[in-house]
C-alpha positions as CSV (number, residue, x, y, z in Angstrom):
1,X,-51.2,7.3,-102.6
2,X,-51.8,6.1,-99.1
3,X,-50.4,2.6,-100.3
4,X,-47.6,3.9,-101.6
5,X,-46.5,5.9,-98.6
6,X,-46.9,3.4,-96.2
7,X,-44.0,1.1,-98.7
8,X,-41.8,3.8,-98.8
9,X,-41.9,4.0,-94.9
10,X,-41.4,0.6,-94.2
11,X,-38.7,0.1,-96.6
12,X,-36.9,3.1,-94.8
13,X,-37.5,1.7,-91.5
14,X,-36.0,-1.7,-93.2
15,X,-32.7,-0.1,-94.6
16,X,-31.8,2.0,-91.4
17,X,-31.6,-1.2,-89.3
18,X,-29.7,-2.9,-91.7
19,X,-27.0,0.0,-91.7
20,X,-27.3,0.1,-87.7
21,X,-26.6,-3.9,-87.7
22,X,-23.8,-3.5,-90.4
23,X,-22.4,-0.5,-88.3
24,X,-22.5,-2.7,-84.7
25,X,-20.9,-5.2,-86.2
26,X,-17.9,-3.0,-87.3
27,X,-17.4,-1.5,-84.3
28,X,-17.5,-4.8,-82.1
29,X,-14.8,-6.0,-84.8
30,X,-12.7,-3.2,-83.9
31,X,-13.0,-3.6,-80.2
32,X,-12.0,-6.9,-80.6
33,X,-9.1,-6.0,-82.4
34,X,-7.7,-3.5,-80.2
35,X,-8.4,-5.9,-76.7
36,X,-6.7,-8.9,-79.3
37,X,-3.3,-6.2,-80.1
38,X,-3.5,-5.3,-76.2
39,X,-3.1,-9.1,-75.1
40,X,-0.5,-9.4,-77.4
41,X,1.6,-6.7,-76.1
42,X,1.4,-7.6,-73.2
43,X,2.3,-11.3,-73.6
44,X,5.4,-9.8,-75.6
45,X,6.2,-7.5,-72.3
46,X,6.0,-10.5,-70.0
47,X,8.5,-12.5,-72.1
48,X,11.0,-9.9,-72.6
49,X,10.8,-9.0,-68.8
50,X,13.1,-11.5,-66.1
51,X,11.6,-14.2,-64.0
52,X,11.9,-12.0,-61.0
53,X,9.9,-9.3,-61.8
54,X,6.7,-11.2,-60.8
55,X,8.0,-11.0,-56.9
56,X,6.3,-8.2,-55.3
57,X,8.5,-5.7,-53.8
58,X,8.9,-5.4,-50.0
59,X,7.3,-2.2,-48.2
60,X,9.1,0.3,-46.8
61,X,8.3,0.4,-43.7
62,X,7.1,3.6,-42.3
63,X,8.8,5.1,-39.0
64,X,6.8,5.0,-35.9
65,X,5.3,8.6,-34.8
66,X,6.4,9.5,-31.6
67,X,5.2,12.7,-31.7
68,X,2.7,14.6,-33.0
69,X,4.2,17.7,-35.2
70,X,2.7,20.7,-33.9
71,X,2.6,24.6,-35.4
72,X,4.9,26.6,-33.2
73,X,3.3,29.5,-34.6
74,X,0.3,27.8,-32.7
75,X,1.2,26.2,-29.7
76,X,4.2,29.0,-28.6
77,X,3.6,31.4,-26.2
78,X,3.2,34.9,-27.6
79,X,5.7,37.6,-27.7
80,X,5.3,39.7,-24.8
81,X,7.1,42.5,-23.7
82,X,8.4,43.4,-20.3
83,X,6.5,45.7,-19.4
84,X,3.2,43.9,-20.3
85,X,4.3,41.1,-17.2
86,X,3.0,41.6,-14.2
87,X,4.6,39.5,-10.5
88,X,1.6,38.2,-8.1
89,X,2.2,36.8,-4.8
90,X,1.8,32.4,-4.7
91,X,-1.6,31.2,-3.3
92,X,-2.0,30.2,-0.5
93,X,-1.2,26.5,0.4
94,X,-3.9,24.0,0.0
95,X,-3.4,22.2,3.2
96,X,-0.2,22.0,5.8
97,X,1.6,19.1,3.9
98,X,2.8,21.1,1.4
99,X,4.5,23.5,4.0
100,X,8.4,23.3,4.0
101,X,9.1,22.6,7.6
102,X,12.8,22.5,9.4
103,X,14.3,19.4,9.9
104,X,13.7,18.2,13.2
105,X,16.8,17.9,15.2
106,X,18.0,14.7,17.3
107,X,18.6,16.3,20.3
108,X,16.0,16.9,22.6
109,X,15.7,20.2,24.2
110,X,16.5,19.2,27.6
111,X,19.1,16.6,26.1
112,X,22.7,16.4,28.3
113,X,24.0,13.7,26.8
114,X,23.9,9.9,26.0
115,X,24.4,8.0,29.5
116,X,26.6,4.8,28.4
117,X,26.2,2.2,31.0
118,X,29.5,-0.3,31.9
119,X,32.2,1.2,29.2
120,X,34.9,-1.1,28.5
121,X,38.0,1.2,28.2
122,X,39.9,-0.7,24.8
123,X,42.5,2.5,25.0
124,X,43.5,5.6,26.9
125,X,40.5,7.6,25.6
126,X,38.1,5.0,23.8
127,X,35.4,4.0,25.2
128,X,33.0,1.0,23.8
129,X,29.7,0.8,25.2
130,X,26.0,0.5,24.4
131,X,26.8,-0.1,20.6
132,X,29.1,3.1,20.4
133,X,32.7,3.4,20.0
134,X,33.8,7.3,21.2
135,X,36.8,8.7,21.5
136,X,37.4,11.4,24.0
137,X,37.6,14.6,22.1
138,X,40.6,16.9,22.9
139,X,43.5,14.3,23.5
140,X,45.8,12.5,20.9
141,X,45.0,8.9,22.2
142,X,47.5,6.7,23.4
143,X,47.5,3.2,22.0
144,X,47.3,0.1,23.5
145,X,50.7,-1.2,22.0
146,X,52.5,2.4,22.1
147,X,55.6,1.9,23.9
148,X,57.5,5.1,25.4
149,X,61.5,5.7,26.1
150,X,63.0,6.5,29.8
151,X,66.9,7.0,29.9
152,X,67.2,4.8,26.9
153,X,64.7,1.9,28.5
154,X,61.6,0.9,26.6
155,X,58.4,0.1,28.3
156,X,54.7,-0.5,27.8
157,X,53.0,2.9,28.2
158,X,50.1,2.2,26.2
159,X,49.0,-0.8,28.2
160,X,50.0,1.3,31.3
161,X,47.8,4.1,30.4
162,X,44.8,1.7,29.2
163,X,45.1,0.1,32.6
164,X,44.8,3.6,34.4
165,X,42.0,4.3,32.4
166,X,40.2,0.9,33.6
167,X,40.8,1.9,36.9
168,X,39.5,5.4,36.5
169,X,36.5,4.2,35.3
170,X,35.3,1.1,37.5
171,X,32.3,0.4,35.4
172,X,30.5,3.7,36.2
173,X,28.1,4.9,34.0
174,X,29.7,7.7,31.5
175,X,28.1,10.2,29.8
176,X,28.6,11.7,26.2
177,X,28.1,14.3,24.2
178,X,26.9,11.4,21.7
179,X,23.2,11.0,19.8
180,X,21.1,8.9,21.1
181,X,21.5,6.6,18.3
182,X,24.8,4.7,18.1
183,X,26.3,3.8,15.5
184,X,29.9,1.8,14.4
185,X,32.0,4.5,13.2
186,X,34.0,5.8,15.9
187,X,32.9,9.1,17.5
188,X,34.7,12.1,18.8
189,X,33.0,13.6,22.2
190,X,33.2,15.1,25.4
191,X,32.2,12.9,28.2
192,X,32.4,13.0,31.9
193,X,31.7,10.8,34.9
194,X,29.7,12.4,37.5
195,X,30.9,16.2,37.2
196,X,34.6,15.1,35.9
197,X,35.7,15.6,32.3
198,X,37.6,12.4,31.4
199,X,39.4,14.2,29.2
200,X,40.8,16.8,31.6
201,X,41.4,13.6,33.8
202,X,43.7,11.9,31.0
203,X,45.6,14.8,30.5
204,X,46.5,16.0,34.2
205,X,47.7,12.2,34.9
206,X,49.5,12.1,32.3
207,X,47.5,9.4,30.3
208,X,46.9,11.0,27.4
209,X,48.5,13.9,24.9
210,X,47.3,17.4,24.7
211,X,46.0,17.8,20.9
212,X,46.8,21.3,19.3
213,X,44.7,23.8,19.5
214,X,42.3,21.8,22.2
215,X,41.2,22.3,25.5
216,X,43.6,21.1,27.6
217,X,47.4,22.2,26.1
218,X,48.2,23.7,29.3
219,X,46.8,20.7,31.4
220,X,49.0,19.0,29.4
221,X,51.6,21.0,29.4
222,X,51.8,20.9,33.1
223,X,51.9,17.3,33.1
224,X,55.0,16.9,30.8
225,X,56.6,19.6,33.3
226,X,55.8,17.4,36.4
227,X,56.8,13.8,34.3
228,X,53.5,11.9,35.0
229,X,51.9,9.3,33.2
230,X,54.1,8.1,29.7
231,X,56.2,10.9,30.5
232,X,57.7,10.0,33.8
233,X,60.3,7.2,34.4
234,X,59.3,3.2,33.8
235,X,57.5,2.0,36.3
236,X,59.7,0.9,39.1
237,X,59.1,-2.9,40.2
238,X,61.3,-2.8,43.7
239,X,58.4,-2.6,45.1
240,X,56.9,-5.9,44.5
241,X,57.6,-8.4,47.2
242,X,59.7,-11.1,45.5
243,X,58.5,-14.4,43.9
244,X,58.5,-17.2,45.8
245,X,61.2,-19.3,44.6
246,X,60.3,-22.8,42.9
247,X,59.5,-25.7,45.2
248,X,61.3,-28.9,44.1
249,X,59.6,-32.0,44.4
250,X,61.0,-34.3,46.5
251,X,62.1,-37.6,45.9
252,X,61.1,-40.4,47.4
253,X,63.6,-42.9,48.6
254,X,62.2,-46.1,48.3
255,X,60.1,-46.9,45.1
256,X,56.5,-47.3,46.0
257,X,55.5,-51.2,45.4
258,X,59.8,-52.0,44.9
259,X,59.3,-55.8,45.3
260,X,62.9,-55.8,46.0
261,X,62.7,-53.6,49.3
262,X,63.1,-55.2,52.2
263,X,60.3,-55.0,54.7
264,X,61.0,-54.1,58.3
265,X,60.0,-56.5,60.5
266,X,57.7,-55.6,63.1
267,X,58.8,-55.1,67.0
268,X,56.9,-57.0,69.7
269,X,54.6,-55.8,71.7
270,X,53.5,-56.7,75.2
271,X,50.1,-56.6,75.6
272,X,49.1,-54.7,78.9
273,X,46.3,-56.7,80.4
274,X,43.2,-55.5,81.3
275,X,42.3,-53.5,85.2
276,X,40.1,-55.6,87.5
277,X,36.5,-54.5,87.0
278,X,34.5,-54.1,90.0
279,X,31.7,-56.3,90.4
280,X,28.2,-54.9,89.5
281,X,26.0,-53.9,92.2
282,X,23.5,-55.8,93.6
C-alpha cells in the first residue's frame, strides 16, 4: 500500500503545479492585454489632442507676503471697561537729556543793545553797518529821491534829509535794539547815539514823519507846526557867495615859432668898463 500512496502523492504534487503554471500564464496574458489596450488609448488621446497641448502651462505666480495674517481675536487688546483702568504718574526720566528745556534766548541778561560801529546813513532813518541794515522804528522814512512841494517849487528833500542825517551821525558808533547776529533783511529798531534817540532826533528836525500810533506823533506834530525839515520852505541859496565867473583864455598875439614874424632887432648896448682895482698888498 505504501507504494501506492507515495504515486498518488507525487502525481498530485505534479498536477497542482501544472494548473499553477497554466493559471500564471493566464493572468500575465491578461496584464499584458490591459497595459497593450492602455497604450493604445493613449496613443489615440495624443493624436486627437492639438500640437500645443505638449507646452507646459506657465505658473501663476504667487503674490509676495508682506505681512503675516494674524488672529485679531489673538493679538487685540481685551475689552476693558472704564472702570477697570487705572491713571499712574510717568517715571521718572532716565537721565537729563530727555528733559524738555526752554529755548534759550539770544539776548543776554545784561544785553543793551548791538553797538554798530561807523553806520553809513543810505536814508533819513536807515542805517547800514556791521552786516545789518535797520531802520529806525517809529518814523515813516524819507527816501533818498522823495522830493517835497514849497509855494508850488519842487526840491530835493530826500537828499536834504539823508544829508542831515550824515551829519548827525559823524561816524559815531550807534547802538540798536538789534541781535547780535545780523542778518540781510532790513530790521525795524530803536537806536540811540550816546543817550539820544535818533528817532526823536529825526522827528523834532523835521527829518523824518511821525508814523501813527508811534512814539513820537506829537514830536512830529510840533515840527510840522514850526515848518522844519521837508516841511519848511526850499532851501534858500542867497547865501552862497557867487561863482566865480569863467576865466577866458587869452590869446596870444603872435603865433609861437610864426616864421613869418619879424624879429625885433636888438638895441646896442655900451659896455661900462671895469673900476680900477687897487693893487694887492705887499
Amino acid at each position: 500500500m505504501r507504494p501506492f500512496h507515495a504515486a498518488a502523492a507525487v502525481l498530485t504534487i505534479l498536477v497542482m503545479g501544472a494548473a499553477i503554471t497554466a493559471g500564471g500564464r493566464a493572468v500575465l496574458h491578461d496584464e499584458n492585454g490591459r497595459v497593450a489596450a492602455r497604450a493604445q488609448a493613449g496613443m489615440a488621446a495624443q493624436s486627437e489632442a492639438p500640437a500645443t497641448s505638449a507646452i507646459p502651462r506657465p505658473k501663476a505666480a504667487r503674490p509676495e507676503a508682506h505681512s503675516t495674517a494674524i488672529d485679531p481675536e489673538v493679538v487685540a487688546p481685551p475689552q476693558l471697561q472704564p472702570e477697570e483702568l487705572e491713571r499712574v504718574e510717568p517715571r521718572a526720566p532716565l537721565s537729563d537729556l530727555a528733559l524738555a528745556r526752554p529755548p534759550k534766548s539770544k539776548m543776554p541778561d545784561d544785553w543793551n543793545g548791538t553797538k554798530l560801529f561807523q553806520p553809513i546813513a543810505t536814508a533819513a532813518g536807515v542805517i547800514q553797518a556791521k552786516g545789518y541794515s535797520v531802520a529806525i522804528s517809529g518814523i515813516d522814512i524819507v527816501r533818498q529821491d522823495e522830493t517835497c512841494a514849497d509855494g508850488g517849487k519842487s526840491w530835493t528833500c530826500g537828499s536834504r534829509a539823508r544829508t542831515a542825517f550824515r551829519a548827525f551821525l559823524r561816524g559815531r558808533a550807534v547802538v540798536c535794539a538789534v541781535p547780535p547776529e545780523g542778518g540781510r533783511d532790513l530790521i525795524a529798531a530803536e537806536c540811540r547815539v550816546g543817550n539820544q534817540d535818533v528817532g526823536q532826533w529825526l522827528i523834532e528836525n523835521g527829518w523824518a514823519r511821525a508814523a501813527k500810533g508811534g512814539p513820537y506823533v506829537e514830536a512830529g506834530e510840533k515840527a510840522r507846526t514850526a515848518r522844519k525839515g521837508i516841511f519848511g520852505p526850499a532851501p534858500s541859496l542867497s547865501g552862497l557867495p557867487p561863482a566865480p565867473a569863467p576865466v577866458a583864455a587869452a590869446q596870444p598875439t603872435q603865433p609861437i615859432l610864426d616864421p613869418s614874424a619879424t624879429a625885433t632887432p636888438p638895441t646896442e648896448t655900451t659896455a661900462t668898463p671895469p673900476a680900477d682895482q687897487p693893487a694887492p698888498s705887499e
